[in-house]
N, C-alpha and C positions, 0 to 999 in steps of 0.2 A: 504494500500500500504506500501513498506518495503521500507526504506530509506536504498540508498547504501551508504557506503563511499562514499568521492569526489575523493579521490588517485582509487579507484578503477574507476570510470567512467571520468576520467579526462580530456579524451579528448571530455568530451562530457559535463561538469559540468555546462553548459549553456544551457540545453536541459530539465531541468529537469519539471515534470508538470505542461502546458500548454495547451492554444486551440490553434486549426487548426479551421479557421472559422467556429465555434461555435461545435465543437467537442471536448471534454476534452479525453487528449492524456499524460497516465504518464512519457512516455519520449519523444520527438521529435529531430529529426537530421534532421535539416532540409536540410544541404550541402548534405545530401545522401538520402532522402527522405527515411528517417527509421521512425517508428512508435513503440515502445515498450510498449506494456499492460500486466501486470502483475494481474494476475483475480484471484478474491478472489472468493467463493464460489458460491456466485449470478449467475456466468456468467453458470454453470452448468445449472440454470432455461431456457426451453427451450424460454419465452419470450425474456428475456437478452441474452441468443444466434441467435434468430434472428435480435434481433437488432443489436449485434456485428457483424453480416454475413453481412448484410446491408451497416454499415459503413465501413465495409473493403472492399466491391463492392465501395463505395462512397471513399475512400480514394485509390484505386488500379487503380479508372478510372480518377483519378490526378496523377497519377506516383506513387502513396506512396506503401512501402512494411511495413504489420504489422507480428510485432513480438509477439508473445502471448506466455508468459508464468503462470501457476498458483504459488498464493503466497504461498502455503506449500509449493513447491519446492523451491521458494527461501528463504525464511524463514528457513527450515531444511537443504539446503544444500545451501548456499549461494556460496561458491568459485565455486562448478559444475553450478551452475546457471547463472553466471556469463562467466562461459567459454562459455559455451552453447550459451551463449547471445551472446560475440564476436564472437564465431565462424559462427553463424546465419549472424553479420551484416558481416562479411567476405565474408561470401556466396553472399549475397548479394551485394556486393560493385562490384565482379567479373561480 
């Protein structure tokens, strides 16, 4: 996982890797029920993609919305990763 700045996620620098009863969640917002995962190559194995489909039925049927993004893209392009990220949890706030 890629550590962000705190100036960059500042409104959120109390969210940072965490569980959701007994689900490890690299970012959580819990006042907007956002969910941010950042998947490293693993999650491409189709095992670790069912289970990520799984818990995101299991975290969507508690209100939660997850954000997936892969870590080459934030690792290589970190400022578009980041916009992308707000603009997601934007979306979703609406």
């Amino acid at each position: 996982m890629v550590s962000f700045q705190k100036q960059e996620i500042h409104e959120f620098e109390n969210s940072l890797a965490t569980y959701y009863q007994e689900l490890y969640c690299d970012f959580y917002i819990d006042e907007l029920k956002i969910i941010i995962e950042v998947d490293g190559g693993v999650h491409d194995n189709q095992g670790q993609s069912n289970y990520d489909n799984l818990r995101d039925q299991i975290l969507i049927s508690k209100g939660y919305h997850t954000i997936r993004i892969d870590n080459q893209s934030v690792t290589d392009y970190t400022q578009s990763a980041l916009t992308w990220i707000k603009q997601e949890i934007d979306r979703l706030k609406t």
